[in-house]
N, C-alpha and C positions, 0 to 999 in steps of 0.2 A: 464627353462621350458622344461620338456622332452614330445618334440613335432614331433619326429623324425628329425628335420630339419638336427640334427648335422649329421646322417648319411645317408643322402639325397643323390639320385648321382650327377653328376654334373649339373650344373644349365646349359638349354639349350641355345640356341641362342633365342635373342628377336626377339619377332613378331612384325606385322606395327605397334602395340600399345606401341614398345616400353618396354613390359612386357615380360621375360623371366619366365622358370618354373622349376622344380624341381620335378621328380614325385616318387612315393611309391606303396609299395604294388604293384613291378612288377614281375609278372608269367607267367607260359608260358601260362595259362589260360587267365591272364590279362595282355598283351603283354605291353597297355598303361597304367598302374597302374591305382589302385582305389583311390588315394589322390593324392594332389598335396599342393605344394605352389608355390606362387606367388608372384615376383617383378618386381620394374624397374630397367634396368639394368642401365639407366641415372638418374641421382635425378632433379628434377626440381623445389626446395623447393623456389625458388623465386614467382612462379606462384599462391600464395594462396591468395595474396593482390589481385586475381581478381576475385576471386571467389565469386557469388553471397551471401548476406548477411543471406538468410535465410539459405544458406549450412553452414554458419561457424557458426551459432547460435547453428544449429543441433551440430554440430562438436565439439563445448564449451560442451554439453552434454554429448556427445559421453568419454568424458575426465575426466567426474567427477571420482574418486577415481585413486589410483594408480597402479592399474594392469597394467601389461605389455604386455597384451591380451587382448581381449574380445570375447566374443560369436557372432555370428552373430547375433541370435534369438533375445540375449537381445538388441542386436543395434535394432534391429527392432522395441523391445518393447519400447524402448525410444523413437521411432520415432514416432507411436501411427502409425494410419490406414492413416489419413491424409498427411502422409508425407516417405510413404513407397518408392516412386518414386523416391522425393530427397533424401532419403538415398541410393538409389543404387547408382544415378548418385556420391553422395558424396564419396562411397564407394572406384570404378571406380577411381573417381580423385584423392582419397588419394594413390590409389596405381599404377597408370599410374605415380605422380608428384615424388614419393618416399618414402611418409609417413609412409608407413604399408610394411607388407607381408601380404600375403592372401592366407590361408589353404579353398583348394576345396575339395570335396568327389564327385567321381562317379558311380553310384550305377551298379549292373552290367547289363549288354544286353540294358544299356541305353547308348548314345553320352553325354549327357549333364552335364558339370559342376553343383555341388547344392555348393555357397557358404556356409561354415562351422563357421570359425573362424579367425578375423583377430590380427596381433602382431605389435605392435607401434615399427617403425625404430627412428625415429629420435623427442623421445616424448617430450624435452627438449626446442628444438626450435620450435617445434609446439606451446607450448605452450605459448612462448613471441612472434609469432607471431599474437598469439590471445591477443595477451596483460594480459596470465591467470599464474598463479605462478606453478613455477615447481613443477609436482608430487613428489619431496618426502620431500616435506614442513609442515609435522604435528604436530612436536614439534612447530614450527615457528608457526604453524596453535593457538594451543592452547594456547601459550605464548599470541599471541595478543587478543584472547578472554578473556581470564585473567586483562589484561591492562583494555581492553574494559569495563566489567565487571563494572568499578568503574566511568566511565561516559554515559553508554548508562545504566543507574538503572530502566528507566521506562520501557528495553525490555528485562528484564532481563529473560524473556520466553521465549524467540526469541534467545537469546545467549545460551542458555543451550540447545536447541534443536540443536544448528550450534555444539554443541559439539562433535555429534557422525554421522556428515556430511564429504564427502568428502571435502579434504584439499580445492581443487579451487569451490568447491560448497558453503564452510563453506565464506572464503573469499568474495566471490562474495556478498553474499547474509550478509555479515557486515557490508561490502561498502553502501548497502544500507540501513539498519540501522543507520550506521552514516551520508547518506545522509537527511535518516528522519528528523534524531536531528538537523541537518543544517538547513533544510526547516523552522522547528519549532521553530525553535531559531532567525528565520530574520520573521518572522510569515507573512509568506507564505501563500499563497491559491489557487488552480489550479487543473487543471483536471490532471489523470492520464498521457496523454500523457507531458503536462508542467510538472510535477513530474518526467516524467524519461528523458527530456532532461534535467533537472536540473542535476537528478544523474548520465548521461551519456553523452552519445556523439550527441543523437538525439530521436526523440519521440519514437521510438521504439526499442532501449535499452535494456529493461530489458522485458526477456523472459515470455513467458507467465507462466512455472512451478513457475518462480521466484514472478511473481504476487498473482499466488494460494496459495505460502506460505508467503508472506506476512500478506494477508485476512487472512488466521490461526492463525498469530500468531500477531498480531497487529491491533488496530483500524481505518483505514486509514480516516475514512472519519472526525473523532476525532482529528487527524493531521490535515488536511486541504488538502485531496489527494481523490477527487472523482469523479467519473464515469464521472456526465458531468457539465456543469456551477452551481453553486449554482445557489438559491434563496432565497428573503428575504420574506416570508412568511406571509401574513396579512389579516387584513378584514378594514375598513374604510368609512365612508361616508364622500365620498371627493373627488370631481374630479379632479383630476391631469391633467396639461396642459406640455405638450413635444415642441420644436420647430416645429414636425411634424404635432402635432394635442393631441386632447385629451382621455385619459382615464377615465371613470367613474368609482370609485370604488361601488358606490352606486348601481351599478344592479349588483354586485357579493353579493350570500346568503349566502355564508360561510367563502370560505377564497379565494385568489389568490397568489400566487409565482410572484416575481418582479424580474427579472437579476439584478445583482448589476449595470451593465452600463444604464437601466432603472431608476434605483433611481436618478444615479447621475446625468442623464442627464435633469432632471426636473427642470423647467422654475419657476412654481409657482404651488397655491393651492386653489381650491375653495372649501368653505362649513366650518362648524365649528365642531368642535369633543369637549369632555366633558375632556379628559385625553387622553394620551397612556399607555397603558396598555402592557408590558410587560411579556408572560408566558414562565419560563424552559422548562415543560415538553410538547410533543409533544398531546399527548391527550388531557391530561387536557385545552393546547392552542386551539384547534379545538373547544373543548367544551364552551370555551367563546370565541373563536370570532363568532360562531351559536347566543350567548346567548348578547353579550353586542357591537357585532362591528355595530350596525346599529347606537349606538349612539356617542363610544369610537372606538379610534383607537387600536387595538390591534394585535399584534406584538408576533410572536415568538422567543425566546430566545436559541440558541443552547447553551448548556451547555459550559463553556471554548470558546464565541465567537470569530471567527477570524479576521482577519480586514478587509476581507472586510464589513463582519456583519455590524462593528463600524461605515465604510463610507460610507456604505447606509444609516443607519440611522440616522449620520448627515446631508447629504444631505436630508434627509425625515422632520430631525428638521426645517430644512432651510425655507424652506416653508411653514412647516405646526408646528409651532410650540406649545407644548399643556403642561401642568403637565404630568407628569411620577407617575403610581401604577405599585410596579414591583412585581412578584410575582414569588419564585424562590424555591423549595425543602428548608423544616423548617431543614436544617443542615447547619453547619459549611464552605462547602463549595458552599453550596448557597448563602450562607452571601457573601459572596469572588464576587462570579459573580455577588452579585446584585450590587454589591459595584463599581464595574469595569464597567458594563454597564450604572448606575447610570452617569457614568465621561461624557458621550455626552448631559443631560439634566444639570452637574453643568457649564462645558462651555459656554453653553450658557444663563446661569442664569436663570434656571429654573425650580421651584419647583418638588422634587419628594418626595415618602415616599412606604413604605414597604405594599404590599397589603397579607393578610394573613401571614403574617412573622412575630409572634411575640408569646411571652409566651402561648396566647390563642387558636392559632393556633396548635399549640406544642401538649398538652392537649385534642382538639380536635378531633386528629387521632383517629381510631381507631385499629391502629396496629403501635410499633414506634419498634424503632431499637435500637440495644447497639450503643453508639461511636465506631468506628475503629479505629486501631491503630496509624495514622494521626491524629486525628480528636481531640484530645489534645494539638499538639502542632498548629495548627490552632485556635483552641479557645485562648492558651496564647496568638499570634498572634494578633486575632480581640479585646481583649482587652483590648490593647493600643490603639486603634482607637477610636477617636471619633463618637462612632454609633449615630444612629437615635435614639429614646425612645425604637421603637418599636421591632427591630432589637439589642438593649443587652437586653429586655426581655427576648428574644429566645436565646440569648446568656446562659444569666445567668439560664433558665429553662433549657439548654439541657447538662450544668455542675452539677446543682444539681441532676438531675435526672438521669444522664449516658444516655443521650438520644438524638436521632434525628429521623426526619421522611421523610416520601416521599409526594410528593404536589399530588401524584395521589388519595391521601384518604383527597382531600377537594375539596368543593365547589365553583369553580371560576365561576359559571353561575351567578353569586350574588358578588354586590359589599363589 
């Protein structure tokens, strides 16, 4: 880097900080030169295992890419307005402890130092002691995106963009990727913070830039990764008894949210319902539990349920036990989820059947869709199964026609 350092004069005695100088641009005008740089004349690379956690999160940023410089302005701009203060103070320790040199500008008929630009000393061990892969890791970088490539297929948006990311940025943020596919594979469910001590060391882990591009580029709450506790979604005439005391469903007019540790902790049930009524989509469920929950219990179905979903709702069987109408998007993959939710009403031997899910339904719409590119080898799939009547009509209609639909263009206020 031709920064003048190499023909700097000699580097002065250190000050009580321990930071010696180098200065430039000296005249007889400008006795004290108008640049300088700046280090420690002792290293003190031990000392960063105690340095507050928000300065080293800052400092993991500060490293993305592999220049062997950086501007000052742009540290800045990383740091965002909130966190201008910790970046001086970070600045300071990186180059009191050894980490850096630091190029100053003095303008003239002023005293005061304006930080310009700082140069990474020792950016190799900085970087294993952030526990981050050394800067000149990009072939390394890309080989494991490649590898990754052929089992993280459901992010595979997510990995094309890590393509043209700094090496410890690209990495970091794989790690979490393949932390996803971990969560979702032991099927998992928890709020944001249980999600990043899962993927890290503690609840607050993973950076907030790293959250922002998560939400870009993935469906987190679809994983089982959201903001704050679920809920189990419903409408019902049924008073529920807790060890605590009781809940009336019965004076709620449309719908309520239940914690899942609400469900499960219920004692018993009073009052009688006609069915449960199971809806996919979020609309269309609001629309009948307004329409049919003062008589039926009706129940929202998150597409792809997670478990805890399943053990609320067994515990809700427990008690309140009723016939199942499920009603779930006239496709291929509603068939799947009805089938799957369907599994907590045949355990416990009890009747269900497909509400609007069948040839007629299909027909009905009035706007249907081509099949997707999935959406064939799903059908050979359900096939082999033994469906319900109603459920391989809709099979066998959305084969012969190239066709499926969405549950928003029907009538769930009516049984």
């Amino acid at each position: 880097m031709n920064d003048g350092r190499a023909v700097a004069r000699s580097w002065s005695a250190a000050d009580a900080d321990g930071v010696e100088s180098a200065v430039f641009d000296v005249t007889a005008r400008f006795p004290l030169g108008r640049r300088r740089w700046r280090r420690a004349a002792r290293e003190r690379l031990d000392l960063i295992g105690t340095w507050p956690a928000a300065q080293r999160a800052l400092l993991g940023e500060w490293l993305a890419g592999a220049a062997p410089s950086r501007r000052w302005d742009s540290l800045l701009k990383i740091a965002g307005g909130l966190r201008v203060e910790l970046a001086r103070r970070l600045c300071d320790d990186l180059l009191r402890d050894g980490w850096i040199e630091r190029c100053e500008r003095r303008e003239p008929r002023r005293d005061d130092w304006q930080w310009t630009q700082i140069a990474w000393r020792r950016r190799d061990r900085l970087h294993a002691a952030l526990g981050l892969p050394p800067p000149d890791l990009r072939e390394q970088v890309r080989a494991r995106l490649s590898t990754a490539a052929s089992t993280l297929v459901e992010f595979a948006a997510a990995l094309d963009d890590l393509q043209d990311r700094a090496s410890g940025v690209a990495l970091r943020r794989l790690g979490l990727l393949q932390a996803l596919q971990d969560w979702k594979r032991q099927s998992r469910d928890g709020t944001r913070r249980e999600f990043a001590q899962f993927a890290g060391a503690h609840t607050k882990s993973i950076a907030d830039a790293d959250w922002r591009w998560l939400d870009e580029q993935v469906d987190l709450e679809a994983l089982g990764v959201r903001r704050h506790s679920p809920a189990l979604w419903l409408r019902a005439p049924l008073r529920l008894r807790l060890a605590p005391g009781e809940l009336d469903l019965r004076a709620v007019p449309d719908l309520i949210g239940l914690s899942p540790a609400t469900v499960t902790a219920l004692a018993a049930a009073d009052g009688a319902i006609g069915c449960w009524r199971l809806v996919e989509n979020r609309t269309s469920f609001e629309h009948a539990a307004r329409a049919l929950g003062d008589r039926d219990g009706v129940i929202w179905l998150p597409g792809q349920p997670p478990a805890w979903w399943f053990a609320a709702v067994r515990a809700l069987l427990r008690v309140a036990p009723a016939p199942l109408r499920i009603a779930c998007d006239p496709d291929p993959a509603g068939i799947e989820i009805a089938l799957s939710a369907a599994q907590c009403w045949e355990e416990r031997g009890l009747a269900w059947s497909a509400w609007q899910m069948d040839a007629a339904a299909l027909a009905a719409l009035p706007k249907r869709l081509p099949l997707g590119d999935d959406d064939p080898a799903r059908i050979a799939r359900l096939d082999t199964l033994a469906l319900p009547p109603a459920l391989r009509s809709l099979l066998e209609a959305m084969r012969a026609q190239d066709a499926k639909g969405e549950q928003e263009g029907l009538d769930l206020t009516r049984d």
